[in-house]
Structures are given as C-alpha cells and as structure tokens.
VMD Tcl script that builds the backbone (N, CA, C; Angstrom):
set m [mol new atoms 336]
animate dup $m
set s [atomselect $m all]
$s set {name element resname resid chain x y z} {
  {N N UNK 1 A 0.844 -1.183 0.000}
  {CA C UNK 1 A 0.000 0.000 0.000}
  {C C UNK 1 A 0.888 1.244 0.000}
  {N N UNK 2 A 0.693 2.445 -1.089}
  {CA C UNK 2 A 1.196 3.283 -1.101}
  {C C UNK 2 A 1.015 4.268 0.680}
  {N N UNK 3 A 2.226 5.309 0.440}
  {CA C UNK 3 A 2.068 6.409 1.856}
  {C C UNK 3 A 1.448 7.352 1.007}
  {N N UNK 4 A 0.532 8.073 1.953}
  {CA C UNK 4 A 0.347 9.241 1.413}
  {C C UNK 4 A 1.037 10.232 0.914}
  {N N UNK 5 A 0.976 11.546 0.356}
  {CA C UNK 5 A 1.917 12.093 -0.471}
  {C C UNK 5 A 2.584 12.863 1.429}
  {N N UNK 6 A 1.563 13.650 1.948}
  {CA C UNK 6 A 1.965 14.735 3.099}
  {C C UNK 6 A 2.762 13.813 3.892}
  {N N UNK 7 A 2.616 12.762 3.958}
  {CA C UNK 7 A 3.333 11.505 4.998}
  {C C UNK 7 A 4.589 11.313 4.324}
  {N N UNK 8 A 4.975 11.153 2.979}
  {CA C UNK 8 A 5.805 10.758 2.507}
  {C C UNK 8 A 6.881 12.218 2.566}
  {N N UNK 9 A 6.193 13.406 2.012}
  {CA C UNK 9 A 6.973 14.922 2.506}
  {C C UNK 9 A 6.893 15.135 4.178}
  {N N UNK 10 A 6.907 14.464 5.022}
  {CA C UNK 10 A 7.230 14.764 6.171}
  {C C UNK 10 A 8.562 13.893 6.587}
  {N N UNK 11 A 8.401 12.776 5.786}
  {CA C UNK 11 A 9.606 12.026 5.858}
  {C C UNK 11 A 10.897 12.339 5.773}
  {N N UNK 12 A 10.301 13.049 4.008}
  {CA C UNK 12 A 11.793 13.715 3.639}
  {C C UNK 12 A 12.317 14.711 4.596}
  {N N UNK 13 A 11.241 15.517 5.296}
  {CA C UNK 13 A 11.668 17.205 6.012}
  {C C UNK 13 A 12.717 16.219 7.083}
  {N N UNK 14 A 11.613 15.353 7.712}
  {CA C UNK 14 A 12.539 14.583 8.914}
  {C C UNK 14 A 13.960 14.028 8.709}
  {N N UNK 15 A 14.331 13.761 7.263}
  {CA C UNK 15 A 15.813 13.653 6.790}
  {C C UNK 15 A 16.495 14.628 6.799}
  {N N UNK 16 A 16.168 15.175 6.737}
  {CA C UNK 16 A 16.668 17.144 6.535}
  {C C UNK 16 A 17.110 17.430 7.793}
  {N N UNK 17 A 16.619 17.158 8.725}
  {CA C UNK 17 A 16.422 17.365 10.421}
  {C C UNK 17 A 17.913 17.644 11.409}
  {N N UNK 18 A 18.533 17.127 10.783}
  {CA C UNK 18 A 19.780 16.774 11.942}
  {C C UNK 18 A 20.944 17.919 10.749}
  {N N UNK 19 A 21.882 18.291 11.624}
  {CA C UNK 19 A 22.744 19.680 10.998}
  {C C UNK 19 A 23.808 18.892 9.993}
  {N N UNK 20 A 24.306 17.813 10.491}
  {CA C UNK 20 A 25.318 17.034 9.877}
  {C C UNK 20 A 24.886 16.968 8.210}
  {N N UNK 21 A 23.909 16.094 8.689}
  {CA C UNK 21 A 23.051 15.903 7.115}
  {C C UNK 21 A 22.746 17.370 6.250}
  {N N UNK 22 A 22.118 18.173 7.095}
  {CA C UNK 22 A 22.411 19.100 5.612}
  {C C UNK 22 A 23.644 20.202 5.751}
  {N N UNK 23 A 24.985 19.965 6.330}
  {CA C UNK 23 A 26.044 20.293 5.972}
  {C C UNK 23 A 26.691 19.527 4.674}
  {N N UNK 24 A 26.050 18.449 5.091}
  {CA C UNK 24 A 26.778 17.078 3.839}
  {C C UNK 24 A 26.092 17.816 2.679}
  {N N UNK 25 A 25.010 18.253 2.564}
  {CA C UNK 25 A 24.018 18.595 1.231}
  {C C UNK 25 A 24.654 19.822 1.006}
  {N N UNK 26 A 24.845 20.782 1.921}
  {CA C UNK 26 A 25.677 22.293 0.765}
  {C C UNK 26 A 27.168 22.038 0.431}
  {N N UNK 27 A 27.666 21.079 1.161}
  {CA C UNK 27 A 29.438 20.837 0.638}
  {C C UNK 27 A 28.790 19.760 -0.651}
  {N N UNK 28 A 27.985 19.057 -0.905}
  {CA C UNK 28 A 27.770 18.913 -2.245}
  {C C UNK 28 A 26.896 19.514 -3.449}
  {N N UNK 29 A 26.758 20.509 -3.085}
  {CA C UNK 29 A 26.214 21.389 -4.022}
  {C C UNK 29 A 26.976 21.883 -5.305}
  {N N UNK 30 A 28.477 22.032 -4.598}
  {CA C UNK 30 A 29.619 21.784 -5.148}
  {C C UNK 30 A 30.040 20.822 -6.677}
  {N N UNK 31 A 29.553 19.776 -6.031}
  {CA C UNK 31 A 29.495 18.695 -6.877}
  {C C UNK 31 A 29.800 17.240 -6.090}
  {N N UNK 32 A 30.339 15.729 -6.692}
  {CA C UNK 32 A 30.154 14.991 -5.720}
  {C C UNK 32 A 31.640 15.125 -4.961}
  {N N UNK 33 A 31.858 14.386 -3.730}
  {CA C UNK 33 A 32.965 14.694 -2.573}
  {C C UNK 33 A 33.208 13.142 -2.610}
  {N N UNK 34 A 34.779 13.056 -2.098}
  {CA C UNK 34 A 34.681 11.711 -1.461}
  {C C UNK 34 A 34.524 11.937 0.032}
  {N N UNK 35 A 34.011 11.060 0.369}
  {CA C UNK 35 A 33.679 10.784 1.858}
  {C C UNK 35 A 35.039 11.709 2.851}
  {N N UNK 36 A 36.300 11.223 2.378}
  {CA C UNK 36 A 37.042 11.989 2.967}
  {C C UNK 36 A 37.454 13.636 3.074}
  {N N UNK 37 A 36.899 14.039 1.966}
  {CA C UNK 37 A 36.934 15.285 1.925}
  {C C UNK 37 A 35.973 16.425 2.825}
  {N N UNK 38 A 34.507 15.162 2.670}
  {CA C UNK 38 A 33.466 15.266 3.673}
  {C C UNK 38 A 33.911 15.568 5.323}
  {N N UNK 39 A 34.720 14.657 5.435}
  {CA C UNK 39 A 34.990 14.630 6.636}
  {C C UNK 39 A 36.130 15.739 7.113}
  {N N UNK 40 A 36.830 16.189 6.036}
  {CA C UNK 40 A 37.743 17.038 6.308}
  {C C UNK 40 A 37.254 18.506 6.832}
  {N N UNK 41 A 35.765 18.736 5.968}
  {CA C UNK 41 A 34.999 20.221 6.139}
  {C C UNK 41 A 34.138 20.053 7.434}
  {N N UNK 42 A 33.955 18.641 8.064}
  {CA C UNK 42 A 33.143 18.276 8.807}
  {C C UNK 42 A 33.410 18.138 10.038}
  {N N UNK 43 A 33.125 18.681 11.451}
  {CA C UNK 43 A 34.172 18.437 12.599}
  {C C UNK 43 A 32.669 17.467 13.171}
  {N N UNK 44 A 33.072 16.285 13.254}
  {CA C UNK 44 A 32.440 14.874 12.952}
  {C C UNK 44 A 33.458 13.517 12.941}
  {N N UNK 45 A 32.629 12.962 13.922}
  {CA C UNK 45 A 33.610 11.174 14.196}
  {C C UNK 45 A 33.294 10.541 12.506}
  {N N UNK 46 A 34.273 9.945 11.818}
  {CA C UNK 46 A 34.147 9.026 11.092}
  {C C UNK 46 A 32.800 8.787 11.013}
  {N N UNK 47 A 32.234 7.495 12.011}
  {CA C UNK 47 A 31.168 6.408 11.688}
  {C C UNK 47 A 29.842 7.572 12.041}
  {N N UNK 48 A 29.803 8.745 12.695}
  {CA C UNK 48 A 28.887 9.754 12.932}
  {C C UNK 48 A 28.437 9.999 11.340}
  {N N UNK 49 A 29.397 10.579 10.701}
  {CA C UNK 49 A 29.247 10.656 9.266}
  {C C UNK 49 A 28.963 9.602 8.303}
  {N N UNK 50 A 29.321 8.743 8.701}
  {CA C UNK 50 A 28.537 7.229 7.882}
  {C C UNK 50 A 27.074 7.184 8.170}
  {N N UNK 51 A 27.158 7.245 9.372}
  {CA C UNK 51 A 25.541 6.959 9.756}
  {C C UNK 51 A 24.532 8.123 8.924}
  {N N UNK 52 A 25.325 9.216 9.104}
  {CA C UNK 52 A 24.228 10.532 8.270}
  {C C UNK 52 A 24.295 10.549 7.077}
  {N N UNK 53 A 25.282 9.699 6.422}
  {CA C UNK 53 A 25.515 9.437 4.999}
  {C C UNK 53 A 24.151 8.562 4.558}
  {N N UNK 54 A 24.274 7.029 5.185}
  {CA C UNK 54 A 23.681 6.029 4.959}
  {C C UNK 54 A 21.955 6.453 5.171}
  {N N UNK 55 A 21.606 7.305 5.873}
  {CA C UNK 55 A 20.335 7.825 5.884}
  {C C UNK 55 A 19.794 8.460 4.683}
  {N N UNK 56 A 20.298 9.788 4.585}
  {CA C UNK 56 A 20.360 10.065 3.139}
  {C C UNK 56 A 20.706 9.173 1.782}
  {N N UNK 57 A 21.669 8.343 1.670}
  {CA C UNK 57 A 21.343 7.616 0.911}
  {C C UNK 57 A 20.200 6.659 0.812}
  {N N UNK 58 A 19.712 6.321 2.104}
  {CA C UNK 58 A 18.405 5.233 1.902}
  {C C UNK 58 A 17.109 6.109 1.382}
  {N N UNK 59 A 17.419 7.383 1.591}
  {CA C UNK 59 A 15.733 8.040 1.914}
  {C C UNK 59 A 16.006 8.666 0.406}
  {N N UNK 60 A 17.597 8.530 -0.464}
  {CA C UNK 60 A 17.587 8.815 -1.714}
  {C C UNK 60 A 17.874 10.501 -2.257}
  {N N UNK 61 A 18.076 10.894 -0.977}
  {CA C UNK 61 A 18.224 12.566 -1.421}
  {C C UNK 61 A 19.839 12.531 -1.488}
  {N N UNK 62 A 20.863 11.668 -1.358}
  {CA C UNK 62 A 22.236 11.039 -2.085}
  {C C UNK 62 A 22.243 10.098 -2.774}
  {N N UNK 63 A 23.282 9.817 -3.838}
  {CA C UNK 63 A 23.801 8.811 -4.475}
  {C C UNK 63 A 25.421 8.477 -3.900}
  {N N UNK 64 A 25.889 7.039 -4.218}
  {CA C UNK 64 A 26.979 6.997 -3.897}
  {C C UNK 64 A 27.956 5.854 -5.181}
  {N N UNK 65 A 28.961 6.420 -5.345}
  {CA C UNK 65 A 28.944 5.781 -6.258}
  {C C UNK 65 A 30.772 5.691 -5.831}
  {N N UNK 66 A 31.638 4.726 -6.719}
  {CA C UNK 66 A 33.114 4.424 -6.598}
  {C C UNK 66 A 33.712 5.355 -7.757}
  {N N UNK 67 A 34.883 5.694 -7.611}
  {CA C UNK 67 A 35.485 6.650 -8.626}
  {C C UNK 67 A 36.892 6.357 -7.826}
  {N N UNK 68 A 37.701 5.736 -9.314}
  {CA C UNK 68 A 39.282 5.451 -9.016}
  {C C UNK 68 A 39.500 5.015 -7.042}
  {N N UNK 69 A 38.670 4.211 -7.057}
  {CA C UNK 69 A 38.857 3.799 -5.211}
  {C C UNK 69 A 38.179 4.165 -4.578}
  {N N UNK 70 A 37.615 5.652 -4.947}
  {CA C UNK 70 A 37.474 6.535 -3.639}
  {C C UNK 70 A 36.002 6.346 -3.432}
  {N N UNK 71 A 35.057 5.852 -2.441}
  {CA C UNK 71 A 33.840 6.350 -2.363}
  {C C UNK 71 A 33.322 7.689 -2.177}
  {N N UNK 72 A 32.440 8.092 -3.560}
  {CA C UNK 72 A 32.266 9.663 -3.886}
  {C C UNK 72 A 30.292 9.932 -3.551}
  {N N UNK 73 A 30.220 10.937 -3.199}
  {CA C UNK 73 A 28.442 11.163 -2.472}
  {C C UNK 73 A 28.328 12.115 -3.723}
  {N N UNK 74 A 26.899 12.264 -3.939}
  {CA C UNK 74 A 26.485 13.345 -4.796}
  {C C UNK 74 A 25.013 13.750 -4.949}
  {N N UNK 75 A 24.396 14.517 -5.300}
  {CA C UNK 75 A 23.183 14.877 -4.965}
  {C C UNK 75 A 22.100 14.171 -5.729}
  {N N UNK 76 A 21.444 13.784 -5.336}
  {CA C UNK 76 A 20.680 12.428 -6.708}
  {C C UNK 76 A 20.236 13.781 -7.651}
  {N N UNK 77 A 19.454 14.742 -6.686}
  {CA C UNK 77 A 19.200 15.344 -8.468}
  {C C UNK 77 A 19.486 17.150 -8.068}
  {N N UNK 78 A 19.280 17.968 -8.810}
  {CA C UNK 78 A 19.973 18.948 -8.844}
  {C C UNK 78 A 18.543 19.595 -7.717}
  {N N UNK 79 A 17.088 19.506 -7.685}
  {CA C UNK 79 A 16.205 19.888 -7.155}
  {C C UNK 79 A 16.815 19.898 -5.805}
  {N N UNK 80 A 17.354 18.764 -4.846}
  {CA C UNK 80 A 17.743 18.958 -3.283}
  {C C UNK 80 A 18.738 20.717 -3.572}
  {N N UNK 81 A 19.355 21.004 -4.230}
  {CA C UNK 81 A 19.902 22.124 -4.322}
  {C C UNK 81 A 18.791 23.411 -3.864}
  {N N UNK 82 A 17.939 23.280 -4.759}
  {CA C UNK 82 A 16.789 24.685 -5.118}
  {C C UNK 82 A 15.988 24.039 -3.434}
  {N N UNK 83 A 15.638 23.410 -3.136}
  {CA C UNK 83 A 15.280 22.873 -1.916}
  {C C UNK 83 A 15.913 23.862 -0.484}
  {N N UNK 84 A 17.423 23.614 -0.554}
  {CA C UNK 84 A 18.237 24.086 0.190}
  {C C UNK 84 A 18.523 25.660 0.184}
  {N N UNK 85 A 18.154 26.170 -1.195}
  {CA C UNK 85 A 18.024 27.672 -1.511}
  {C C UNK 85 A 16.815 28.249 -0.794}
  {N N UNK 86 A 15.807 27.686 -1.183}
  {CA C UNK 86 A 14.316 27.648 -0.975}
  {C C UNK 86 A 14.397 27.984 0.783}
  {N N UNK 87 A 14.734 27.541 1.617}
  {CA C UNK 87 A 15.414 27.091 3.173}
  {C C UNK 87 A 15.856 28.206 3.197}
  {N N UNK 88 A 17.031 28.519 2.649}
  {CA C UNK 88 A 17.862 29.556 2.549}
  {C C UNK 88 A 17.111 30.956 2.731}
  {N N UNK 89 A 16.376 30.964 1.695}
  {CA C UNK 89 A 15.315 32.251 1.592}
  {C C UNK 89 A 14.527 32.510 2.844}
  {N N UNK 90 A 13.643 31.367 3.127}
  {CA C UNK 90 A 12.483 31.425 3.933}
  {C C UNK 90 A 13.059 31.801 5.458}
  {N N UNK 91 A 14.622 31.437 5.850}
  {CA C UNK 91 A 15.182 31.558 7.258}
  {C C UNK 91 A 15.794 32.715 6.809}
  {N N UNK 92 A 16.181 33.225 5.585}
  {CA C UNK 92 A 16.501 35.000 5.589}
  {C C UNK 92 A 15.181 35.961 6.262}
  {N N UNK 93 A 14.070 35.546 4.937}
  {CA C UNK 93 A 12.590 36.172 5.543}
  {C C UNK 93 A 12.455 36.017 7.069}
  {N N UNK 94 A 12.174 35.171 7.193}
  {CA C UNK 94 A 12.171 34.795 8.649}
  {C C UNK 94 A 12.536 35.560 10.073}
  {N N UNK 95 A 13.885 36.022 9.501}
  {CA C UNK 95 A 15.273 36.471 10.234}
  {C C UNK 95 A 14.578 37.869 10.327}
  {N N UNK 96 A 14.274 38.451 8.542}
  {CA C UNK 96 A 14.380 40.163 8.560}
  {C C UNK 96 A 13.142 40.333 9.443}
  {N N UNK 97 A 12.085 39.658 9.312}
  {CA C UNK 97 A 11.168 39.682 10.055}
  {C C UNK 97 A 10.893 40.175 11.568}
  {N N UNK 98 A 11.752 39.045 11.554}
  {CA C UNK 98 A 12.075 39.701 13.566}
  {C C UNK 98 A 12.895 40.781 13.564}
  {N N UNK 99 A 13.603 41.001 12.684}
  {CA C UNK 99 A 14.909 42.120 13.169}
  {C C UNK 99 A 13.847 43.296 13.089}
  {N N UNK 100 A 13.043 43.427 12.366}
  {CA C UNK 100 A 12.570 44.098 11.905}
  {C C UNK 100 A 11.542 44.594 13.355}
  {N N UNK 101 A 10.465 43.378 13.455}
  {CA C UNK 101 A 9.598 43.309 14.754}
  {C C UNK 101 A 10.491 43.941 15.842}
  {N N UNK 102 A 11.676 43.554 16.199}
  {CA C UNK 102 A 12.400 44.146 17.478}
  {C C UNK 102 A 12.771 44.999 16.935}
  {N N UNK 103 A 12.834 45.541 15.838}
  {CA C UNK 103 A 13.093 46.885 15.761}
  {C C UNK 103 A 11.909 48.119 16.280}
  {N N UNK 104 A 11.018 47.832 15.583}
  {CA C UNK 104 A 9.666 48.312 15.885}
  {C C UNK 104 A 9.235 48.579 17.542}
  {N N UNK 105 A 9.715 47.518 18.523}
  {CA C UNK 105 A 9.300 47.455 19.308}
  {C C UNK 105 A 10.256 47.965 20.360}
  {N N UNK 106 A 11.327 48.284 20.193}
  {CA C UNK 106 A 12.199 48.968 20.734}
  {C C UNK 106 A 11.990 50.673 20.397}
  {N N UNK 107 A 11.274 51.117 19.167}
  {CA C UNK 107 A 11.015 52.397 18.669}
  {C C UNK 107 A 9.912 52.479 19.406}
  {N N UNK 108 A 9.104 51.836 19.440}
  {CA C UNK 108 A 7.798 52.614 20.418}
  {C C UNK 108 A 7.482 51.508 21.658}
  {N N UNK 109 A 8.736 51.775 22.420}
  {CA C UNK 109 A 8.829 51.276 23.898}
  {C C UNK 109 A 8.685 52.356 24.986}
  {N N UNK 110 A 7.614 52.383 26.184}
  {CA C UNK 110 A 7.578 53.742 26.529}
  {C C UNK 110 A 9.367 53.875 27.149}
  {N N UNK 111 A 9.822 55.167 27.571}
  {CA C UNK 111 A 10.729 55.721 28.336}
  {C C UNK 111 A 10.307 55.780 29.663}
  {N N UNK 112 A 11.556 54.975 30.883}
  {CA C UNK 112 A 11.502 55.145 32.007}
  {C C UNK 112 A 11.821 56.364 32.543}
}
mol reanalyze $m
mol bondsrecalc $m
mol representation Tube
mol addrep $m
C-alpha cells in the first residue's frame, strides 16, 4: 500500500532534520565529494558521518557511487539544491522579520 503524499513529505523534512546531514548537502552542491573530503569540512567522528551518509542515501536525497577507489556522495538530483536555496530564503525572511519586529518594538517602547 502506497504512503500518502503529506506523509511521505514529512519524511523527507525529517531527513533534513539533523545539521550534519544538511552540511553534507551544501558541501555537495559543489558537486560529488569523497567521503574523505566530507569529513575534512566536517568536525564529525568518522562512523557519525557514515551513519548521516547512509540515511540520506536510503531516503535517496544522495547517491553513492566508486570513482578510481574513492567512495564519492552526490546529490541524486539537482532539485535537493533549489530545496536548500528555498530554506535559505524562507530563514533570511524569517530572520528580517524579527529584526525588523524588534526593531519596531524597541522604537515605540515607553521611556523610564
């Protein structure tokens, strides 16, 4: 039996969830990494980073593939990018929002 569609997009958000995982997603925005390079931008245990690897790869928002030895990660499709922009935007809005609100509310705060 299929999941529903909102069940199935809550899944994905819940992959998204943890910081590791979408640090791994903007150092490949880049293009694909080997694991070690991952780990080099990443202040992260080894198998910490496997584990957040292997998630994303099951839930499919990575690919992993071999290149001359090296195991290399990469973004299955270019959309997790505009995804991560999309994020990007909405926590700018977000941000000016309040700066904005505490701005306001500091301008017409009475004087002691």
């Amino acid at each position: 039996m299929s999941v529903p569609l909102y069940q199935a997009k809550a899944e994905m958000f819940r992959t998204l969830g943890h910081p590791v995982r979408i640090r791994v997603l903007e150092l490949l925005q880049a293009g694909p990494r080997p694991v070690r390079d991952l780990l080099a931008e990443i202040d992260v245990e080894p198998s910490s980073l496997s584990q957040q690897l292997a998630v994303l790869r099951r839930t499919g928002v990575v690919v992993s593939f071999r290149d001359a030895g090296l195991v290399m990660y990469a973004l299955s499709t270019p959309d997790v990018a505009d995804l991560l922009a999309a994020g990007r935007r909405i926590l700018s809005a977000v941000l000016t929002d309040r700066d904005g609100l505490l701005a306001e509310l500091r301008a017409n705060s009475p004087t002691d």
